[in-house]
Residue frames as a rotation matrix with the C-alpha (Angstrom) as fourth column:
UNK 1
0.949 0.315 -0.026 -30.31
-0.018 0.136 0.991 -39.86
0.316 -0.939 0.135 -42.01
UNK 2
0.293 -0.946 -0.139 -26.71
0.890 0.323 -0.323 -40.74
0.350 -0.029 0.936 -42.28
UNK 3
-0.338 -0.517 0.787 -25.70
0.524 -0.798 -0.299 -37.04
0.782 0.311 0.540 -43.29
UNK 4
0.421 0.688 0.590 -27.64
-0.187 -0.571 0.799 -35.76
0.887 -0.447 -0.112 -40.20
UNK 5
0.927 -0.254 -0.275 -25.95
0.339 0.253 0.906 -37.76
-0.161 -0.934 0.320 -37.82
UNK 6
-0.065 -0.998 0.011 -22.94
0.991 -0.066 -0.119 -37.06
0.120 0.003 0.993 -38.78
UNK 7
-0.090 -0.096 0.991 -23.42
0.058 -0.994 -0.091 -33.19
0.994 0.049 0.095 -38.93
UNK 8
0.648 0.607 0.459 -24.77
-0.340 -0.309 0.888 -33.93
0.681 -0.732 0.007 -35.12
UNK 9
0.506 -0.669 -0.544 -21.21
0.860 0.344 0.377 -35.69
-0.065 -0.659 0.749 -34.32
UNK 10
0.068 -0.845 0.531 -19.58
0.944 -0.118 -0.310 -33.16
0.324 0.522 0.789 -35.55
UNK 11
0.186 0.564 0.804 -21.56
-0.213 -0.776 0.594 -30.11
0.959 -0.282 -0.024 -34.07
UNK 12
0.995 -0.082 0.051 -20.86
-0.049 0.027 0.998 -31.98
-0.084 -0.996 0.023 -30.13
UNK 13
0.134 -0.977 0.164 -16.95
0.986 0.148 0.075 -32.74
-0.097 0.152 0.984 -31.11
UNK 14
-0.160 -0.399 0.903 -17.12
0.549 -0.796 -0.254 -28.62
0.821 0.455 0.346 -31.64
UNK 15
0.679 0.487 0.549 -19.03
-0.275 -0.524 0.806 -27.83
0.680 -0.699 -0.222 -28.80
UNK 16
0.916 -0.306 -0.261 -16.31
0.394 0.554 0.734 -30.20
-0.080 -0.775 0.627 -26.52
UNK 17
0.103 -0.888 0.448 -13.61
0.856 -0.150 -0.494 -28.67
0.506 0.434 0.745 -28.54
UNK 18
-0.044 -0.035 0.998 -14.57
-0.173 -0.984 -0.042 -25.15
0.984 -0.175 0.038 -26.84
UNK 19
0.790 0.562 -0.243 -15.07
-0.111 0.521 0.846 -26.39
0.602 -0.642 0.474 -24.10
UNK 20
0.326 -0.944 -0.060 -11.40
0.945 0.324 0.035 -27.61
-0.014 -0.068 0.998 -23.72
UNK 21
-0.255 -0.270 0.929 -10.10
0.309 -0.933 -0.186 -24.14
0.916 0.239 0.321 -25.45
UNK 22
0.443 0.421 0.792 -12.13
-0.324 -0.748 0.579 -22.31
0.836 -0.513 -0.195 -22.43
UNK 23
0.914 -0.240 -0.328 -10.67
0.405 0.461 0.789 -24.80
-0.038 -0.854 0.519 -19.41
UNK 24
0.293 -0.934 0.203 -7.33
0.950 0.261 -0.173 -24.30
0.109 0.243 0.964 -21.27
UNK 25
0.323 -0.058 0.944 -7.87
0.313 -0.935 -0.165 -20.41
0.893 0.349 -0.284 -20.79
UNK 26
0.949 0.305 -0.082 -7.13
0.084 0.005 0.996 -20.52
0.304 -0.952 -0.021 -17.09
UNK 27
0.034 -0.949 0.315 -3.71
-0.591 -0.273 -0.759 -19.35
0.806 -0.160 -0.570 -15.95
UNK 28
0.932 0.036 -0.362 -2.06
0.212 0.755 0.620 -21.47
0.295 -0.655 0.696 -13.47
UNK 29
0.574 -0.187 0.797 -0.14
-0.520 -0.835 0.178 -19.91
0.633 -0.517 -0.577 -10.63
UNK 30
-0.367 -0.190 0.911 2.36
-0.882 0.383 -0.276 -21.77
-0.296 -0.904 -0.308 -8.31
UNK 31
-0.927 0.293 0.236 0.87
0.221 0.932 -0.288 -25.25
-0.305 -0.215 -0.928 -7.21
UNK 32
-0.084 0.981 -0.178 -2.58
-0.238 0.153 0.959 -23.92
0.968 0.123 0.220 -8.71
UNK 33
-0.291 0.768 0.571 -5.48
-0.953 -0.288 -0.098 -24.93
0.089 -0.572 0.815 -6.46
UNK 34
-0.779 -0.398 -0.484 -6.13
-0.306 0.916 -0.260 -28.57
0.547 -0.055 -0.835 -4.77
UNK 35
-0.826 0.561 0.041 -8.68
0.004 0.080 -0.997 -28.02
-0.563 -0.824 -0.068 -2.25
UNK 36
-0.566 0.687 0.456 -11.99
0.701 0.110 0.704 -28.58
0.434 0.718 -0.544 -3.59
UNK 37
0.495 0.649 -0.577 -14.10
0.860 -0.460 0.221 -26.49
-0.122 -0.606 -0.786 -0.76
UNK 38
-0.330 -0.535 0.778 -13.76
0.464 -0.809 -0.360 -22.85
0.822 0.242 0.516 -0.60
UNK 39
-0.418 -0.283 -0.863 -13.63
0.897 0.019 -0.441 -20.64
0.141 -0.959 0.246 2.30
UNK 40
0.547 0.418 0.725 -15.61
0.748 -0.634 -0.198 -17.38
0.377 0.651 -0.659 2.27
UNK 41
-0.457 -0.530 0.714 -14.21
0.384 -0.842 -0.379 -14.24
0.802 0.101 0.589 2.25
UNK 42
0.228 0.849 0.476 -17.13
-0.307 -0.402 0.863 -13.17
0.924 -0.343 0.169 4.80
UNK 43
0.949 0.052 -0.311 -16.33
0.264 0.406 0.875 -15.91
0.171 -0.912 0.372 7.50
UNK 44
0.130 -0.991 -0.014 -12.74
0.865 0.120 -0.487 -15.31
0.485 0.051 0.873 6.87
UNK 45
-0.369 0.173 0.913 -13.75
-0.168 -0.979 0.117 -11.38
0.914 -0.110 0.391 7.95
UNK 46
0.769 0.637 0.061 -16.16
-0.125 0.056 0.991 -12.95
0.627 -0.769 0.123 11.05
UNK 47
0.821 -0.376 0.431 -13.58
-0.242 0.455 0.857 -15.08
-0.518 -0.807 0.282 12.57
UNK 48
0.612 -0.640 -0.465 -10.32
-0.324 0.334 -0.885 -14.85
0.722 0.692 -0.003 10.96
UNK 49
-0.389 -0.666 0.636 -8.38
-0.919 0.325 -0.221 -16.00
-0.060 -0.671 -0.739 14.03
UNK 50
0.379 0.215 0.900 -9.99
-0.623 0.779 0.076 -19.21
-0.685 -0.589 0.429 13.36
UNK 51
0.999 0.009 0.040 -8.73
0.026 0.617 -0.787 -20.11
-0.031 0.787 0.616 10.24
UNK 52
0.512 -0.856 -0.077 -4.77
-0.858 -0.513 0.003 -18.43
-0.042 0.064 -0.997 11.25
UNK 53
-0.370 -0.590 0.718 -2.42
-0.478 0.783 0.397 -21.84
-0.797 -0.196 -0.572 10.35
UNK 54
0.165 0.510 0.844 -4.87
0.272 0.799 -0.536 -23.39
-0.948 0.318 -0.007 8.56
UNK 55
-0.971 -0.204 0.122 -4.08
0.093 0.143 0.985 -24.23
-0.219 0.968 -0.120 4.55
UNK 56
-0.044 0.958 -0.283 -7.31
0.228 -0.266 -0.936 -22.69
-0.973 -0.105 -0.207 2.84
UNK 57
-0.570 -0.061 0.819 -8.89
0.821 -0.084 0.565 -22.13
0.034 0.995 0.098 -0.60
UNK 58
-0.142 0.778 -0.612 -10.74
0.018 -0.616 -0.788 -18.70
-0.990 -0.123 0.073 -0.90
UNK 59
-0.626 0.109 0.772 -12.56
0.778 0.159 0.608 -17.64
-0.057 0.981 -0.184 -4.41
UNK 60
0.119 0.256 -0.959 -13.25
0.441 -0.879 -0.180 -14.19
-0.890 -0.402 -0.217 -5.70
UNK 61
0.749 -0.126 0.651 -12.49
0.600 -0.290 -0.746 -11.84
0.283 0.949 -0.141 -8.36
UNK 62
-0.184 -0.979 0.082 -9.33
0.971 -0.194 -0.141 -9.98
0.154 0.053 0.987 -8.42
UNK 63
0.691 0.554 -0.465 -9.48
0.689 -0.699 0.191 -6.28
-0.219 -0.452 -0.865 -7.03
UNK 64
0.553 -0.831 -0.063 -5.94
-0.712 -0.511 0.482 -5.11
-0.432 -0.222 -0.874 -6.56
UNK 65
0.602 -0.797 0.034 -2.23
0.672 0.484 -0.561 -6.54
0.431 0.360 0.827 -8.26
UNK 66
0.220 -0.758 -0.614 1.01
0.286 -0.551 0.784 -5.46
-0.933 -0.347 0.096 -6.88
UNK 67
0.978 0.108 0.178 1.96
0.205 -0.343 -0.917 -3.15
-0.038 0.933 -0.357 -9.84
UNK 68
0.229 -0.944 -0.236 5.78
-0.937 -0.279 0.209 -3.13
-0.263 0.173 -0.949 -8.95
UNK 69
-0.554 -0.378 -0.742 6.54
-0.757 0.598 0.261 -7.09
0.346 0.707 -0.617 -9.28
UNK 70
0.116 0.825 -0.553 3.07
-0.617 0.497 0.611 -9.12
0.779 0.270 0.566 -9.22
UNK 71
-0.742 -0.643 -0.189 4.19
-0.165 0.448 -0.879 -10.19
0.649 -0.621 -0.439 -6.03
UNK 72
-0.559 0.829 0.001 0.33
0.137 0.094 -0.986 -10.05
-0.818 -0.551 -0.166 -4.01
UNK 73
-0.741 0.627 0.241 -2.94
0.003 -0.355 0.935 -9.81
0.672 0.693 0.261 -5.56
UNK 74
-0.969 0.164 0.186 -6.25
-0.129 0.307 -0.943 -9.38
-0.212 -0.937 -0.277 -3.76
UNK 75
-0.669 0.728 -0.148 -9.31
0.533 0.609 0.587 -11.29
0.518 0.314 -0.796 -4.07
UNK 76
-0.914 0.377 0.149 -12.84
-0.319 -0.441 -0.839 -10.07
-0.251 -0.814 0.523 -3.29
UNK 77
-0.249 0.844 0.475 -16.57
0.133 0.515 -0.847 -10.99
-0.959 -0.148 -0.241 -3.10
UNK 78
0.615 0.513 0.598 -17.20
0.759 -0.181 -0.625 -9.19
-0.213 0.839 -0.501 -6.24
UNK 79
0.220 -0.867 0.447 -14.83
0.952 0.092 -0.292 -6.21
0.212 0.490 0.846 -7.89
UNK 80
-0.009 0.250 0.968 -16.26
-0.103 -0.963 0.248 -3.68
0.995 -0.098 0.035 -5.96
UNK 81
0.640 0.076 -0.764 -15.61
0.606 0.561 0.564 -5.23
0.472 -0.824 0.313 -2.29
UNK 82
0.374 -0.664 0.648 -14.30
-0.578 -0.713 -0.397 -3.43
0.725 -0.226 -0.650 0.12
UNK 83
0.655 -0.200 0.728 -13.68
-0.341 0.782 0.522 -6.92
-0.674 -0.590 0.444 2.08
UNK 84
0.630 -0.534 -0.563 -10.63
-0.443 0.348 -0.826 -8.11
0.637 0.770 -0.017 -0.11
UNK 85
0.536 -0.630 0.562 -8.00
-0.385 0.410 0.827 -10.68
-0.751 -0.660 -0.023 1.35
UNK 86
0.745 -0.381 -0.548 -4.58
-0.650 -0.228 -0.725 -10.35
0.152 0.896 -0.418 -0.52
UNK 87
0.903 -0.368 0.224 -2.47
0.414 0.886 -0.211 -13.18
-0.120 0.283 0.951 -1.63
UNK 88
0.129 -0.992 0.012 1.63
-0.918 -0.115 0.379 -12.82
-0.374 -0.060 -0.925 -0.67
UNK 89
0.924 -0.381 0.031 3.88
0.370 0.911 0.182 -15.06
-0.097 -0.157 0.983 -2.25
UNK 90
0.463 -0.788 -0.406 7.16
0.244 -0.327 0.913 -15.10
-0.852 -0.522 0.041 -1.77
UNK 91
0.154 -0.765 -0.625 10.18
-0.853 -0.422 0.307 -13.15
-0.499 0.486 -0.718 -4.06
UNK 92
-0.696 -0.710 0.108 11.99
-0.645 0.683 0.343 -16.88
-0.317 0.169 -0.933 -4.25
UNK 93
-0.242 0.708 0.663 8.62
-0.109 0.660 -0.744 -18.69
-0.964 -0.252 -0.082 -4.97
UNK 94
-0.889 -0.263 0.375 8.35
0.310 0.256 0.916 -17.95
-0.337 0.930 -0.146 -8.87
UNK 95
0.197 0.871 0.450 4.85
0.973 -0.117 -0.199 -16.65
-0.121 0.477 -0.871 -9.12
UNK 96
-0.969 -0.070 -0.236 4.41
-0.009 -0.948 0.319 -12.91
-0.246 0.311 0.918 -10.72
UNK 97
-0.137 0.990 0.024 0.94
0.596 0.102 -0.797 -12.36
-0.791 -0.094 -0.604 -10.34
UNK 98
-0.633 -0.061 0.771 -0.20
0.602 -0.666 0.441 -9.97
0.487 0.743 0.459 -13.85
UNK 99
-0.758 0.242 -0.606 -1.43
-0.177 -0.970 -0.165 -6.62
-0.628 -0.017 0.778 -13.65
UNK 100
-0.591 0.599 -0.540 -3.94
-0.642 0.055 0.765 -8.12
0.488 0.799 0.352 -16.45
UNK 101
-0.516 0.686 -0.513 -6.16
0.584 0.720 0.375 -10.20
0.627 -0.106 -0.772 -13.63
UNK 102
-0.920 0.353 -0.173 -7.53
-0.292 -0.908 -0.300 -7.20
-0.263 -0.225 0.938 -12.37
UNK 103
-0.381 0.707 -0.596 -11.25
-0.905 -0.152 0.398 -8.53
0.191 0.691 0.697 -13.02
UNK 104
0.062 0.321 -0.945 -11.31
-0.393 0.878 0.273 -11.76
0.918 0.354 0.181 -13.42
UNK 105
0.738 0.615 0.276 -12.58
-0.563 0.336 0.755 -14.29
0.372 -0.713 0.594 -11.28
UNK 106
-0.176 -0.905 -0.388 -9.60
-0.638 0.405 -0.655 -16.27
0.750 0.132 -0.648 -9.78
UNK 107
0.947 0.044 -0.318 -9.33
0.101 0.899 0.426 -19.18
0.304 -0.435 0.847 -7.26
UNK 108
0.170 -0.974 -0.147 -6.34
-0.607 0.014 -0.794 -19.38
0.776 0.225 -0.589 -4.57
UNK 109
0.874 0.019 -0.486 -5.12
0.401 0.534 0.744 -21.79
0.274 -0.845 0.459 -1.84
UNK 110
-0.344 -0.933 -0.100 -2.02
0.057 0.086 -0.995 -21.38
0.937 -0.348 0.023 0.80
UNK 111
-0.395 0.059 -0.917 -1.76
0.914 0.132 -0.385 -20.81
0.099 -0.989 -0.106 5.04
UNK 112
0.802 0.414 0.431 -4.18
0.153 -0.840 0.521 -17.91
0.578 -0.352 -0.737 6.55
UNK 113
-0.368 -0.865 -0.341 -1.51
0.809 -0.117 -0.576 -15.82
0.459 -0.488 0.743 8.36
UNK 114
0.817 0.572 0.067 -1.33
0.570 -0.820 0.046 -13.20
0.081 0.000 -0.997 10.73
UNK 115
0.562 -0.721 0.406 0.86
0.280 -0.296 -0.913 -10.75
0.779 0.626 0.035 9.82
UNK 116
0.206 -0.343 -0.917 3.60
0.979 0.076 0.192 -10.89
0.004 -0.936 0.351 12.46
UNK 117
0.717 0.112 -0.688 4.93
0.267 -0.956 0.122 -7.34
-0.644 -0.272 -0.715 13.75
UNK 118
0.110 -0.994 0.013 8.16
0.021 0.016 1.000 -7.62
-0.994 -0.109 0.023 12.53
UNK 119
-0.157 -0.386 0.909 7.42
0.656 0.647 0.388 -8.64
-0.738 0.657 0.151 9.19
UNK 120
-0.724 -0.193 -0.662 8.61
-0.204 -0.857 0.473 -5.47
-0.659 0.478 0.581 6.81
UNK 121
-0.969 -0.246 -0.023 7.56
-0.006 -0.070 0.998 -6.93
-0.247 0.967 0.066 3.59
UNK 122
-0.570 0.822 0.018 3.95
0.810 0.558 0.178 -8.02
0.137 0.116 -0.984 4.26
UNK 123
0.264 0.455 -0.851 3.21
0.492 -0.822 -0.287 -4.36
-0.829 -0.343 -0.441 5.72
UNK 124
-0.751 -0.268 -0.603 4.64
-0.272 -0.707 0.653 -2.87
-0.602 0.655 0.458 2.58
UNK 125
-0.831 0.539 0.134 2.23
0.461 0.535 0.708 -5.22
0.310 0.650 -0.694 0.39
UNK 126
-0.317 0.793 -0.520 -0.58
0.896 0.071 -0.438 -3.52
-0.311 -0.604 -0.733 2.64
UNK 127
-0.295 -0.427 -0.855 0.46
0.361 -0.878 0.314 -0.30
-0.885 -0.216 0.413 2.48
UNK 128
-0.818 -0.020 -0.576 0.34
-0.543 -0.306 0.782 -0.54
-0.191 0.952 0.240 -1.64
UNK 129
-0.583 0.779 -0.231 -3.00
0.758 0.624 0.188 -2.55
0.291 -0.065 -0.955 -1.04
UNK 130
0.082 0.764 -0.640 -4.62
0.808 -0.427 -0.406 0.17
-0.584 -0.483 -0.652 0.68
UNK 131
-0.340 0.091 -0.936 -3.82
-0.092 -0.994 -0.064 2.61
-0.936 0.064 0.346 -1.97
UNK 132
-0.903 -0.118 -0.413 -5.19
-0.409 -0.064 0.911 0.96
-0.134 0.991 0.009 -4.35
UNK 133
-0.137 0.800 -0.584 -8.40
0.349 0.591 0.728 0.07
0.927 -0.104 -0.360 -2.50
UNK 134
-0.002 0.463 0.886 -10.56
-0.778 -0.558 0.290 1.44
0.628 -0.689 0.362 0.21
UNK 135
-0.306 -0.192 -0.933 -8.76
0.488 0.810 -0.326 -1.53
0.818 -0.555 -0.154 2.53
UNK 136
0.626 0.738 0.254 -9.31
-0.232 -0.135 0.963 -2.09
0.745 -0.662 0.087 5.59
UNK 137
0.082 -0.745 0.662 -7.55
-0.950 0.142 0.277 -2.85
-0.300 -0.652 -0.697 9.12
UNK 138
0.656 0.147 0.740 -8.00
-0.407 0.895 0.183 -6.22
-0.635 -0.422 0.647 7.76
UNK 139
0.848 -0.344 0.403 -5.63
0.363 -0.177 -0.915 -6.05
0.386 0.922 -0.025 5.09
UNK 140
-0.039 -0.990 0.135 -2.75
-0.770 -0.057 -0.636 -4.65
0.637 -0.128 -0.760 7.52
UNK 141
0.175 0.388 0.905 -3.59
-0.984 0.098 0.149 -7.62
-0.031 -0.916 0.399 9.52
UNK 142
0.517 0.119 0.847 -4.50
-0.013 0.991 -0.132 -11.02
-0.856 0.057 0.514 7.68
UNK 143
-0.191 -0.083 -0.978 -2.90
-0.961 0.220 0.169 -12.16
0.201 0.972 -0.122 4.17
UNK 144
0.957 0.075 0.281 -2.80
0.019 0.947 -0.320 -15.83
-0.291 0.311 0.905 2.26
UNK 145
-0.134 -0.955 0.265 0.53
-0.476 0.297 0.828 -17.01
-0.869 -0.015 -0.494 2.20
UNK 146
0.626 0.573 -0.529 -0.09
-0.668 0.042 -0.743 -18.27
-0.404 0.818 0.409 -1.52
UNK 147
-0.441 -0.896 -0.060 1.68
-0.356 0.113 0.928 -21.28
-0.824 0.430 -0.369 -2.69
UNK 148
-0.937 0.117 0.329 -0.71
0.307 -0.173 0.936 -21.21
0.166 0.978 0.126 -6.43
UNK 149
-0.150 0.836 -0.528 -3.85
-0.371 -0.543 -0.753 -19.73
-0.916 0.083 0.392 -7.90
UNK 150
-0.356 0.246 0.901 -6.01
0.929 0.191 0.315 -20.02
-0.095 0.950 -0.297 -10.96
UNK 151
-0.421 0.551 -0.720 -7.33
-0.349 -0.831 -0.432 -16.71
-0.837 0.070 0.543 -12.57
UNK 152
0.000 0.704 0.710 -10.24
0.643 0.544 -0.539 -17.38
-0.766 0.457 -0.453 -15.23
């Protein structure tokens, strides 16, 4: 009876061990991700003037990566969306988004923006967004001002 439990501590102490291993697989971006709630991508599309200012979490799977220096990435419903809202962070900010979360489900949080006229860099980020995805006007429009992410 002994030899049974023990094989049955030892069998959950493996199962918790993966566990861990699998949490520990999660890349952490920036400040990562604080908000517990998540915004959809969908309402963000209905009414995105309502969310402009506002510090949001959205959650998605990765669609698009800036492929010169990991500098955006964009998130959609599923990897085949053509509804994607793409995550800027700044040059001076330290994130480098990889070219290797292409796929994977990720998690980000920062300020819904709209992209002012003026602002050069955010329209380039589109620009190489829309050729790498059947974007939309929303995409030269809205971004997340990203200050972290999690990809899975």
């Amino acid at each position: 009876m002994q030899v049974i439990t023990g094989i049955a501590r030892v069998a959950a102490l493996g199962l918790m061990a993966v566990a861990v291993v699998s949490a520990a697989g999660d890349e952490k971006f920036g400040k990562g991700v604080s908000l517990t709630e998540a915004t959809s991508i969908k309402a963000l599309y209905e009414t995105p003037d309502k969310f402009v200012g506002k510090t949001i979490r959205i959650d998605g799977v990765v669609t698009a990566v800036c492929e010169e220096m990991g500098c955006w990435m964009a998130l959609g419903e599923t990897d085949k969306a053509q509804n994607t809202v793409r995550l800027k962070v700044d040059h001076d900010a330290g994130i480098v988004f990889p070219i290797a979360a292409k796929g994977k489900n990720a998690s980000a949080e920062g300020v819904f923006e709209k992209i002012a006229e003026g602002d050069k860099e955010a329209k380039e980020a589109a620009a190489e967004q829309a050729a790498q995805t059947a974007g939309s006007d929303f995409a030269k429009k809205y971004q997340l001002k990203a200050t972290g992410a999690i990809v899975k």
